[in-house]
C-alpha positions as CSV (number, residue, x, y, z in Angstrom):
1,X,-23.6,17.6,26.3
2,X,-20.5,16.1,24.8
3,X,-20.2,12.5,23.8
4,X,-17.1,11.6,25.4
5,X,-14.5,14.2,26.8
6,X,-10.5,13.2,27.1
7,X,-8.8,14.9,29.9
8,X,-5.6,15.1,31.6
9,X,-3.8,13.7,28.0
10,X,-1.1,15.0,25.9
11,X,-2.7,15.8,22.7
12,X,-0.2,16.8,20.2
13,X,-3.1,18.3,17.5
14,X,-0.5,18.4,13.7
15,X,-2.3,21.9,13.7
16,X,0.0,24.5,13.8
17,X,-2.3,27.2,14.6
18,X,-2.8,25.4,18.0
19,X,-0.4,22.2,18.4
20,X,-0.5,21.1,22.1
21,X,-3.6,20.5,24.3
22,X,-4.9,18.7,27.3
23,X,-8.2,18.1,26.7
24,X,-10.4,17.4,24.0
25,X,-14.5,17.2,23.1
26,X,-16.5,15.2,20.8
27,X,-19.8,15.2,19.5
28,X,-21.5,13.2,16.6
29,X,-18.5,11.7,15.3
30,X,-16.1,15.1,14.9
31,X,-14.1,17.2,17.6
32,X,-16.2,20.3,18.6
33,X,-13.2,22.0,21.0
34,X,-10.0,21.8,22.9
35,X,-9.0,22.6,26.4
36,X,-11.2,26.2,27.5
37,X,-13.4,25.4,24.5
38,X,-15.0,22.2,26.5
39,X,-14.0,22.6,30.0
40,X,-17.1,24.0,31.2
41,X,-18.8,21.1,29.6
42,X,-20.7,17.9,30.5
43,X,-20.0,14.6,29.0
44,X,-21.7,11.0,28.1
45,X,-18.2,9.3,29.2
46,X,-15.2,11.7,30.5
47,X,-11.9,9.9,29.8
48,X,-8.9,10.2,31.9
49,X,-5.5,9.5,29.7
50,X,-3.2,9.6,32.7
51,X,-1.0,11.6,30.5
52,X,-1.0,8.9,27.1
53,X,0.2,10.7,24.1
54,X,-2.8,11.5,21.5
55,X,-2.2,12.5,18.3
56,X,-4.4,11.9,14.9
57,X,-5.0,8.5,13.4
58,X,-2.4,7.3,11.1
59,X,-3.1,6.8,7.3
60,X,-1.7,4.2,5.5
61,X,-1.3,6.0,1.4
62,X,-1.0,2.6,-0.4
63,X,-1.6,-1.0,1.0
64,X,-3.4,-4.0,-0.2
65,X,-6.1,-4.9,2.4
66,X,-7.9,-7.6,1.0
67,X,-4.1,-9.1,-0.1
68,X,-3.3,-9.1,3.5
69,X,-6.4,-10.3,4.6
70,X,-5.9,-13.4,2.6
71,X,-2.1,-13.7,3.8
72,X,-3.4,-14.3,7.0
73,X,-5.4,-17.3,6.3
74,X,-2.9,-18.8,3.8
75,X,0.1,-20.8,3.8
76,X,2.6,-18.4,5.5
77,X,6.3,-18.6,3.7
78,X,7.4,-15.1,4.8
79,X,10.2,-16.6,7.6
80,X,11.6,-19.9,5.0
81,X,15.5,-19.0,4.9
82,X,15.6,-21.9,2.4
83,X,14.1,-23.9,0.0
84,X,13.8,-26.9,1.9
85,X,12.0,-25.1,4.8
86,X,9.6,-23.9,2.0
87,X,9.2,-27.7,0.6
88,X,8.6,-28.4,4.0
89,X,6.2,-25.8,4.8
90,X,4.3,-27.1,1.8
91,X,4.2,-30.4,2.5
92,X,3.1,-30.3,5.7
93,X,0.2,-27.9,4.8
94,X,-0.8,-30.5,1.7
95,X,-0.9,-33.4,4.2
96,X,-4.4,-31.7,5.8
97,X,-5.8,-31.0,2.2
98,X,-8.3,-32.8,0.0
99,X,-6.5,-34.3,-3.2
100,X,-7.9,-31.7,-5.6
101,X,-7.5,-28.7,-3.0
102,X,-5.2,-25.9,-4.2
103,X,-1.7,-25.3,-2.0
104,X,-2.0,-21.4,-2.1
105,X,0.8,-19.9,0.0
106,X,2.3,-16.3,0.1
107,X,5.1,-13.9,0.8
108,X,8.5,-16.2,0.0
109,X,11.8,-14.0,-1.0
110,X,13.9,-15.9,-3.4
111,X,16.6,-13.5,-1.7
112,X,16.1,-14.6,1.5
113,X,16.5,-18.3,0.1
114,X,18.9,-18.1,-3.0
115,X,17.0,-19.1,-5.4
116,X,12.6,-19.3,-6.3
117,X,11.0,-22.6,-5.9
118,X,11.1,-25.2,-8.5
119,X,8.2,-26.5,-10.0
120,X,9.4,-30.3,-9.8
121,X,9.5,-30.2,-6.3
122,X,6.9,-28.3,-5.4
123,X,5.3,-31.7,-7.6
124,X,6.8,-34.0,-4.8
125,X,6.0,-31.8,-1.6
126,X,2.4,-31.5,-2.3
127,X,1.5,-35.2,-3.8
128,X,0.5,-33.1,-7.5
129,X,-2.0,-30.7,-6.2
130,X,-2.1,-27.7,-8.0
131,X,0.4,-25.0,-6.1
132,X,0.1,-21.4,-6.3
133,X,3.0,-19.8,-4.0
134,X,2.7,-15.6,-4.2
135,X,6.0,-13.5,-3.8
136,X,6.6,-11.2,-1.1
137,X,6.6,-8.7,-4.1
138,X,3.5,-9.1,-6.0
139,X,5.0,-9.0,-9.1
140,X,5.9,-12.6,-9.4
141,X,4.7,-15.9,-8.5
142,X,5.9,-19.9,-8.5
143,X,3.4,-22.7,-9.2
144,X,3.1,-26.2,-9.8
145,X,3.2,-28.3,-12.8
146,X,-0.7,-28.9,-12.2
147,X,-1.1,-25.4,-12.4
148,X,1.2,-25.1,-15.4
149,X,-0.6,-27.4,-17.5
150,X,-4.1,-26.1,-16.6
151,X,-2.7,-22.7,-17.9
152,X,-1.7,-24.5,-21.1
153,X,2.0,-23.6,-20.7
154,X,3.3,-27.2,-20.9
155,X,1.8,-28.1,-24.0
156,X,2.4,-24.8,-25.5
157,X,-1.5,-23.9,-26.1
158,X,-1.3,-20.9,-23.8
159,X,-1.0,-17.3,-25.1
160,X,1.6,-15.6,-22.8
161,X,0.5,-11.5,-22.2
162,X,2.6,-9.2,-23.7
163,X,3.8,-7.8,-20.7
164,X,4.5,-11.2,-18.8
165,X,7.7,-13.5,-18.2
166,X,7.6,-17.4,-17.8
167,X,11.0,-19.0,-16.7
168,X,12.6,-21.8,-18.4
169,X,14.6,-24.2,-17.1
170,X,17.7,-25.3,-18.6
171,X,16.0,-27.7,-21.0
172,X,13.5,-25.2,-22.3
173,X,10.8,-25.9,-20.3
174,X,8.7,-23.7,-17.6
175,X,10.7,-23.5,-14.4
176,X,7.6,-22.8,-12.7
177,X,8.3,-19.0,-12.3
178,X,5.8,-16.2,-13.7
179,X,6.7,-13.2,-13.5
180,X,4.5,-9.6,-13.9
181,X,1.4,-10.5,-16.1
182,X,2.0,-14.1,-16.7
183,X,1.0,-14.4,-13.5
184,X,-2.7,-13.5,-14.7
185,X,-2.6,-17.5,-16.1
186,X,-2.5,-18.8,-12.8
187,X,-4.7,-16.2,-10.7
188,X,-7.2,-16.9,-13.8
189,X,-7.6,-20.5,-12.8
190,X,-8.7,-19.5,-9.2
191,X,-10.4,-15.7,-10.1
192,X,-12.9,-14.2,-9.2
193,X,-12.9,-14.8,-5.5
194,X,-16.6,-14.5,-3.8
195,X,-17.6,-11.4,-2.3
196,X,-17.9,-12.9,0.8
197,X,-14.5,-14.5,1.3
198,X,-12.9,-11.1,0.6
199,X,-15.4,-9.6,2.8
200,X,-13.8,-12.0,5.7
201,X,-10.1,-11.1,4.5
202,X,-11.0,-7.3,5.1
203,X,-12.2,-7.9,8.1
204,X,-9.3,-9.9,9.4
205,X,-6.6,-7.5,7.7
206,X,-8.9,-4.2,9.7
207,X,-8.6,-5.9,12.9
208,X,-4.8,-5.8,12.6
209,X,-5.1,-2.4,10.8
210,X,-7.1,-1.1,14.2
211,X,-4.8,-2.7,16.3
212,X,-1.7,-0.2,14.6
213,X,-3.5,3.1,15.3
214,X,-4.6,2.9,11.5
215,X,-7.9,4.7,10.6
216,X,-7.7,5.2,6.6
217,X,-6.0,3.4,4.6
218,X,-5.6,3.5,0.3
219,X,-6.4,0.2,-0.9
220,X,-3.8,0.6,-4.2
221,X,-5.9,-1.7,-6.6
222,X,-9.1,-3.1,-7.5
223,X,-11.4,-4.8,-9.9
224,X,-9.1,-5.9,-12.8
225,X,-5.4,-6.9,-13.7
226,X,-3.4,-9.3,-11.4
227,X,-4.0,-7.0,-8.5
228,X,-7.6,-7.4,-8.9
229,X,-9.4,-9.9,-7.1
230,X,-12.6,-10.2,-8.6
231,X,-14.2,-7.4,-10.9
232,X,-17.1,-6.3,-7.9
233,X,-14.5,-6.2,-5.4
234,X,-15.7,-2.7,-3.9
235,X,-18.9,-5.5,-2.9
236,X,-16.3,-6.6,-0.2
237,X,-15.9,-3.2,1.1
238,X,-19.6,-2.4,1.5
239,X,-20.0,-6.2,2.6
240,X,-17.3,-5.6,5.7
241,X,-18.7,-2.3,6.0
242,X,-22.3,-4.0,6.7
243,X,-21.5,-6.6,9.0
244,X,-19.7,-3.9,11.1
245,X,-16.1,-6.1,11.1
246,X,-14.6,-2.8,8.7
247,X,-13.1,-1.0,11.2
248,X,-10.9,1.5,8.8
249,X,-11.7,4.0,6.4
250,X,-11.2,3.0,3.1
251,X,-10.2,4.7,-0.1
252,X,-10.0,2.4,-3.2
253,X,-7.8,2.4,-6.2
254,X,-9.2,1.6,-9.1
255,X,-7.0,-0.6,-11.9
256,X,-7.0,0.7,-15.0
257,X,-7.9,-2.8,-16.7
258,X,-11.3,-2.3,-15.2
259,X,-12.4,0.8,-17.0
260,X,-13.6,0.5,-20.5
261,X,-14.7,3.5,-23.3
262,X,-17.8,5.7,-22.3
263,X,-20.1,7.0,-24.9
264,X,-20.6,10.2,-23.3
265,X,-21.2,13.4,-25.0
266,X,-18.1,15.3,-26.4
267,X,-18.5,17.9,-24.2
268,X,-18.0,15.8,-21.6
269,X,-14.8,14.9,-21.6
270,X,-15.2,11.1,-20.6
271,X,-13.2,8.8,-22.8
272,X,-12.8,6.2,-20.5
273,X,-14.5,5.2,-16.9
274,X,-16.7,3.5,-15.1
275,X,-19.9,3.3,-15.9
276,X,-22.6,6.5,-14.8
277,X,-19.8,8.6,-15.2
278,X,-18.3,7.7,-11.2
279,X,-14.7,8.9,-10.6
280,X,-12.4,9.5,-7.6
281,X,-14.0,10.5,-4.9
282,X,-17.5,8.8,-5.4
283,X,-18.6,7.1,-1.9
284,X,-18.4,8.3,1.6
285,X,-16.1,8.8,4.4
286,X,-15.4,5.3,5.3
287,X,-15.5,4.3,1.3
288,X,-14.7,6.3,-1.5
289,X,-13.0,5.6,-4.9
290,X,-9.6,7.4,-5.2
291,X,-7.4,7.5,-8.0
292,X,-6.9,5.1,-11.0
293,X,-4.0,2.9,-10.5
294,X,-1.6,2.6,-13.7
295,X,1.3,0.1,-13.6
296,X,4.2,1.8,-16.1
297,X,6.7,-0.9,-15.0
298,X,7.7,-3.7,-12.1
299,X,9.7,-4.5,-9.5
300,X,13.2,-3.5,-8.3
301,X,12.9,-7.1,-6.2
302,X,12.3,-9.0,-9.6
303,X,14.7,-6.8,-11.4
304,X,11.9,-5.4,-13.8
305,X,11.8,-2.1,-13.1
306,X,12.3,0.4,-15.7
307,X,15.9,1.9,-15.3
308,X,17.6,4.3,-17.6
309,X,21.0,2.4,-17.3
310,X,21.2,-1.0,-16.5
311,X,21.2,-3.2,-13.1
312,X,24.5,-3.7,-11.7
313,X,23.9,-7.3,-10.6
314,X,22.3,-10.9,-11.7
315,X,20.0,-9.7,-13.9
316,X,22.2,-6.9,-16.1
317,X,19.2,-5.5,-17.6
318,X,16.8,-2.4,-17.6
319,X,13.9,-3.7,-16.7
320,X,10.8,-3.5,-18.9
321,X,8.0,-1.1,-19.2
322,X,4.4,-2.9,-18.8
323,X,2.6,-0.9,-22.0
324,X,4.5,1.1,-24.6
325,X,5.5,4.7,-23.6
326,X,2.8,6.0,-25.9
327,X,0.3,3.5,-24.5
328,X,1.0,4.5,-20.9
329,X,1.0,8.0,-22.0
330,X,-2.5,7.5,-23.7
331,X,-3.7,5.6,-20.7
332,X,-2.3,8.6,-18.1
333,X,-4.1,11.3,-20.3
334,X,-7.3,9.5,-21.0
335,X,-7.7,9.0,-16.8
336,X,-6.9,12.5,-16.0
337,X,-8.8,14.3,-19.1
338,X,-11.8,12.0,-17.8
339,X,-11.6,13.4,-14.4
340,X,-9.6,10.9,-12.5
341,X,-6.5,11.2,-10.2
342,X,-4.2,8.8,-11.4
343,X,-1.9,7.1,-9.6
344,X,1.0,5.5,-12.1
345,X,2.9,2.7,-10.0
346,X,6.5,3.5,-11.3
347,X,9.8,2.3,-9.6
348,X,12.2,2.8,-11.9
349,X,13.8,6.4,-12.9
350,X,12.9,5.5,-16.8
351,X,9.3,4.8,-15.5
352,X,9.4,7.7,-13.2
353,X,10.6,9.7,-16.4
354,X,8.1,8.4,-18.9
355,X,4.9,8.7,-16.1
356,X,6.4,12.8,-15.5
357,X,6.1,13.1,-19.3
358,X,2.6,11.7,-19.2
359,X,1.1,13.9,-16.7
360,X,3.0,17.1,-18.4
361,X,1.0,16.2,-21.4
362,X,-2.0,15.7,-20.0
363,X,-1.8,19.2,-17.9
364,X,-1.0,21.0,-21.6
365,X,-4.6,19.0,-22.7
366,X,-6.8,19.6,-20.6
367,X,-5.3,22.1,-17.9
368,X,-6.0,20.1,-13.8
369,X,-4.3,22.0,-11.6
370,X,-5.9,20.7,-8.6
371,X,-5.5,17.2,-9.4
372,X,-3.2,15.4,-6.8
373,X,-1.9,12.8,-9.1
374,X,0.3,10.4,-7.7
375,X,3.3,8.3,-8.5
376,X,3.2,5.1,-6.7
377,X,6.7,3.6,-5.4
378,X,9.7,6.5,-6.9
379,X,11.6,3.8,-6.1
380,X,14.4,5.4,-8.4
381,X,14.5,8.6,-8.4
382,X,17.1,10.9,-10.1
383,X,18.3,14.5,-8.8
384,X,16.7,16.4,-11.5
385,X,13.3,14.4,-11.6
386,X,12.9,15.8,-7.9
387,X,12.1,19.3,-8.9
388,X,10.2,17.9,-12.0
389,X,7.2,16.4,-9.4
390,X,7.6,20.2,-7.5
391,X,6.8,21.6,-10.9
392,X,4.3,19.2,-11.7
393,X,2.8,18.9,-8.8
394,X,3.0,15.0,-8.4
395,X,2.9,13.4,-5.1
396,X,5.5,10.6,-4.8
397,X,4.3,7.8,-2.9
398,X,7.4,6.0,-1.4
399,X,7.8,3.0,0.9
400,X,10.3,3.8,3.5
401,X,10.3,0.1,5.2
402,X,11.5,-1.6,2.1
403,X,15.0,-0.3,3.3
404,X,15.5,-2.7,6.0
405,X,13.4,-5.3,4.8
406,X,14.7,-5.7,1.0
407,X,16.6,-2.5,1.1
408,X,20.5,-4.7,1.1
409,X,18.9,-6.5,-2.9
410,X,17.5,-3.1,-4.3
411,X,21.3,-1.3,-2.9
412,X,22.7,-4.7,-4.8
413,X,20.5,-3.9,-7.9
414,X,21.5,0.1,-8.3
415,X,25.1,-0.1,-7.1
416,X,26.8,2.3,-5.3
417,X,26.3,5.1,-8.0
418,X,22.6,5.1,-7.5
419,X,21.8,4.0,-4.4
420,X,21.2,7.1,-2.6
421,X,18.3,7.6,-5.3
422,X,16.5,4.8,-3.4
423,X,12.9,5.3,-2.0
424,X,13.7,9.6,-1.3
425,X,11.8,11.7,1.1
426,X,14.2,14.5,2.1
427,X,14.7,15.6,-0.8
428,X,10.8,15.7,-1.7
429,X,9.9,17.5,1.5
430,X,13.1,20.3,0.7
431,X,11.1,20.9,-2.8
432,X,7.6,21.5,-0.9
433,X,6.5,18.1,-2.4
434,X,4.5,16.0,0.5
435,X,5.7,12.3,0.9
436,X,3.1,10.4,2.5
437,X,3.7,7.3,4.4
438,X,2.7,4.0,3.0
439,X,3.8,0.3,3.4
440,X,2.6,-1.4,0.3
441,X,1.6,-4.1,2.6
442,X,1.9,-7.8,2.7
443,X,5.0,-6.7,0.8
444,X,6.5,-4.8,3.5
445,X,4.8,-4.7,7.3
446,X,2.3,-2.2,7.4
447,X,2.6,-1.2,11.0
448,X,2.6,3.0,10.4
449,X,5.5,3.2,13.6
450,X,7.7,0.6,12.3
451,X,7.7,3.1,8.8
452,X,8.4,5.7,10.6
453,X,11.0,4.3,12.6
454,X,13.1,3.5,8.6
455,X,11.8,7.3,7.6
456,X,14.4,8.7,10.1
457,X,16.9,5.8,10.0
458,X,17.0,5.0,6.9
459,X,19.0,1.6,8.3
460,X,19.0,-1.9,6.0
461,X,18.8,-5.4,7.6
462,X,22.6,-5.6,7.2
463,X,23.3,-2.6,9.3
464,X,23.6,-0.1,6.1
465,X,22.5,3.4,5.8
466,X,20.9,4.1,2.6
467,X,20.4,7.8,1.6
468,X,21.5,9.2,4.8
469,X,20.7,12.6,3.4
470,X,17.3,11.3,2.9
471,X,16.7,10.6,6.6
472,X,13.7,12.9,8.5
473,X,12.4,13.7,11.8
474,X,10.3,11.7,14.0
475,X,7.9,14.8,13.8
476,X,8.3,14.8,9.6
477,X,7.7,11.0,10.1
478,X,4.9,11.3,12.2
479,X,3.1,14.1,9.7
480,X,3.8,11.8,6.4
481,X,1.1,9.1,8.6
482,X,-1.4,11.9,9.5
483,X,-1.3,15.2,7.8
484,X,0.3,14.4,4.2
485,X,-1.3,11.3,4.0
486,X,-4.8,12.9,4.4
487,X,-4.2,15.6,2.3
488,X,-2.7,13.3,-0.6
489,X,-6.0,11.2,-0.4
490,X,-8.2,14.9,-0.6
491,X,-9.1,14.6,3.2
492,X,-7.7,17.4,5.0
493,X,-10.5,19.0,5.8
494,X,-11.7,15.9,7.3
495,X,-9.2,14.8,8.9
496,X,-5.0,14.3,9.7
497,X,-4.9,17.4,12.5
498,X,-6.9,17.3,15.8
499,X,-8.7,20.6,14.8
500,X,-12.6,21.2,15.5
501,X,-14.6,20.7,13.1
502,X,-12.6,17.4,11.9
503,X,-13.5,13.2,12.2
504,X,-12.8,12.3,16.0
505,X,-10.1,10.0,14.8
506,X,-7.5,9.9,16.7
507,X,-4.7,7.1,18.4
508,X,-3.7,6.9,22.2
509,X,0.1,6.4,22.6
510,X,2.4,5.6,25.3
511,X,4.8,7.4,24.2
512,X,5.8,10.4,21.1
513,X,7.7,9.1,18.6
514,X,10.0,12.0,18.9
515,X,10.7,11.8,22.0
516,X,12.0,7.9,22.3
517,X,15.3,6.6,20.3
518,X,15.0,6.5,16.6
519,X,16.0,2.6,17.9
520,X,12.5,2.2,19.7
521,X,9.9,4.2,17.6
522,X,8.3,0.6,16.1
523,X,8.1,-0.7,19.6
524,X,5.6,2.5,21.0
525,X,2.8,0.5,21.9
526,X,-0.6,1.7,20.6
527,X,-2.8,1.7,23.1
528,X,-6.0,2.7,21.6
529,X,-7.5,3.2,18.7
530,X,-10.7,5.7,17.9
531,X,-12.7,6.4,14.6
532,X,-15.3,8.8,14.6
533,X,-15.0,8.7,18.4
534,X,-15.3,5.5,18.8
535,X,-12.7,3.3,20.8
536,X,-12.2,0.1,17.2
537,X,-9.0,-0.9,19.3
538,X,-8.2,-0.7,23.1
539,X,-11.6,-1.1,24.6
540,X,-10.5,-2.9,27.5
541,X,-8.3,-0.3,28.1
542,X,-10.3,2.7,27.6
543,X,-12.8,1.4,29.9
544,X,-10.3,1.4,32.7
545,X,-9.7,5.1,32.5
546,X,-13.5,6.1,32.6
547,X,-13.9,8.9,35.1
């Protein structure tokens, strides 16, 4: 007898060898058959979909869950158009605080208000409690004086990292803005966070996750570095995992700060790692280690992204690199000779350039050719790196939704002459090179139909179109969220097609995202949700359809 049985739906499978059905069978977790293959067959629970749209559960290649999970319990500055609203928004959220509680807000764009927060006033609006406000980007962050003086940056005591920025104000002083590493010199101050209050974020941010028709998503950074949030943050996973609140699959990132030299024998190959000799893929299928995250540069937001000719607007530089080309290029070889997939964040076409170089030397080394190393952002990419990741074999891991949500700045950045390099994916898929979808969430919104929707428009907040020869299908869309996004992560056999054999996960639809206007994709509404064929989202619904 089956578990549960769907009938009468519109199953569009991703497989090619059999890509539309009407009924579908599950047992222990995984589809057993389609259509003829179950219809003789009893069921625990027989499902009537009054015709809803099933396809597989979207994957989301690079978010920050536990980031996200925090947003949503923090001082929200994502909709300030100014920097009054912000020294509002502040104020009003210090006014319910204890005097020595920290005013910890998130996701401000200095675009959006023309200009960061100052530290003086951020002094006034929250009566000298220490303030830590996050950028939208991740890459830069504005605090308090409090906070500066803690970090020893007002009395000069501090050691700023190598790789970081701290703003000055006209008179020489810190404007309150840190930028890449510095950041590390606030986060310090309030690092490591307890297992347990990351456990909580996850579980808030996988409710919403659910909620989106998302069953897997990449967590792009863990354990170390200023994406780290404490150094036994995979803890939080299992933690969530225990208390039943994870309701997504989970594949983790590790940062690269985390690992340290091994002392294994020669033979095998294990410079660097974690200890016990665990590397990507270690865990099960709702949590597994995936690549080693590498940052080669920053942000095209923050103007610090490696470029091989410079920005065209405020900033008129080229961005920085975060380690020296032959320190990234150690790092990259190291990871991969060791056995990792690497992911190397790099936005910039210099970073892209230097992280191609990388992974061509490490191939020559210690010959891979089955590793599905990664290069996170390729926010920049020029026309003769494309056939480079082809060659290669490098995924590129874009963000289509920055387009309309930042997309007018980064055109600003580039200029006209560059622009339709910006966050590619036509010009991937014509090379045979997969482009999964990914948000890079809380710095874009995650919802997997509101990326596919920019995939195929390609459309900026101020009505541009950047890349148009860029743009895809709804159906490409639709297979960078399931298909490519499995495969990319090492799951295909698991999952990302509706083919026996595979994970029942799988999301309920009213409607194909081909077959609405481009204009309405982000709106379908997702009307359930199932992992391992069990309903995590829609319950209420699915109940109502039980035969």
């Amino acid at each position: 007898m089956l578990d549960v049985k769907l009938v009468n739906a519109r199953i569009f499978t991703l497989d090619d060898a059999r890509p539309i059905a009407h009924s579908l069978g599950i047992l222990g977790g995984r589809i057993v058959g389609l259509d003829d293959d179950i219809d003789a067959l009893a069921a625990g629970a027989t499902i009537d979909c009054g015709q809803a749209v099933v396809v597989p559960g979207f994957s989301d290649s690079h978010n920050h869950m536990a980031w996200f999970g925090q947003t949503l319990s923090e001082l929200n500055l994502s909709e300030c158009q100014t920097l009054e609203q912000l020294y509002a928004a502040v104020a009003d959220f210090a006014a319910a605080l204890s005097d020595d509680d920290w005013v910890i807000g998130s996701g401000y764009d200095d675009t959006a208000m023309n200009g960061h927060p100052n530290r003086h006033e951020l002094d006034r609006a929250a009566g000298g409690r220490p303030v830590w406000l996050k950028h939208r980007s991740g890459h830069m962050c504005t605090v308090s004086s409090e906070v500066l003086d803690r970090a020893g940056l007002l009395d000069g005591s501090a050691t700023i990292p190598a790789d970081g920025i701290v703003d000055l104000d006209d008179d020489g002083t810190p404007s309150g803005l840190l930028q890449e590493q510095a950041q590390t010199m606030a986060s310090a101050l309030v690092l490591p966070f307890a297992v347990s209050e990351l456990a909580d974020a996850i579980g808030r941010a996988s409710r919403v996750y659910a909620s989106e028709g998302l069953v897997h998503v990449t967590e792009a950074g863990i354990g170390a570095g200023w994406i780290g949030r404490s150094p036994v943050e995979l803890a939080a996973y299992r933690s969530a995992r225990e208390r039943g609140t994870l309701k997504t699959r989970v594949q983790l990132m590790v940062a690269h700060d985390a690992l340290h030299p091994l002392s294994a024998h020669s033979d095998d190959r294990m410079p660097i790692g974690l200890d016990l000799g665990i590397t990507t893929g270690f865990g099960d299928d709702w949590i597994r280690l995936g690549a080693m995250k590498i940052f080669v540069d920053g942000s095209l937001i923050g103007r610090t992204a490696a470029m091989s000719e410079p920005f065209c607007d405020r900033a008129h530089n080229s961005g920085t690199l975060q380690m020296s080309v032959e320190q990234t290029s150690d790092a990259i070889v190291q990871a991969h000779t060791s056995g990792w997939t690497v992911a190397a964040h790099a936005i910039g076409d210099r970073a892209v350039e230097v992280a191609l170089n990388a992974f061509e030397t490490a191939q020559e080394i210690h010959p891979r050719p089955t590793a599905r190393h990664r290069i996170e952002h390729a926010g920049i990419v020029r026309p003769e790196q494309v056939a480079r990741f082809r060659d290669l074999g490098i995924t590129p891991v874009p963000q289509a939704r920055f387009l309309l949500e930042v997309g007018d700045t980064m055109a600003e950045a580039v200029g006209p002459a560059r622009e339709d390099w910006i966050y590619r994916h036509r010009s991937f898929l014509t090379q045979g090179v997969r482009v999964p979808g990914s948000s890079d969430r809380p710095v874009a919104k995650g919802a997997p139909l509101l990326g596919m929707q920019s995939m195929v428009q390609r459309a900026s907040a101020a009505g541009l179109t950047i890349g148009a020869d860029e743009r895809v299908s709804a159906e490409q869309a639709l297979r960078a969220y399931t298909t490519d996004a499995a495969w990319v992560a090492g799951d295909e056999a698991h999952r990302g097609t509706l083919t026996p054999g595979k994970l029942a996960d799988f999301v309920l639809l009213a409607e194909h995202p081909a077959e609405v206007d481009p204009n309405e994709i982000g709106q379908i509404a997702v009307l359930a949700t199932f992992i391992a064929g069990e309903c995590v989202h829609g319950e209420d619904f699915m109940d109502s359809l039980r035969c």
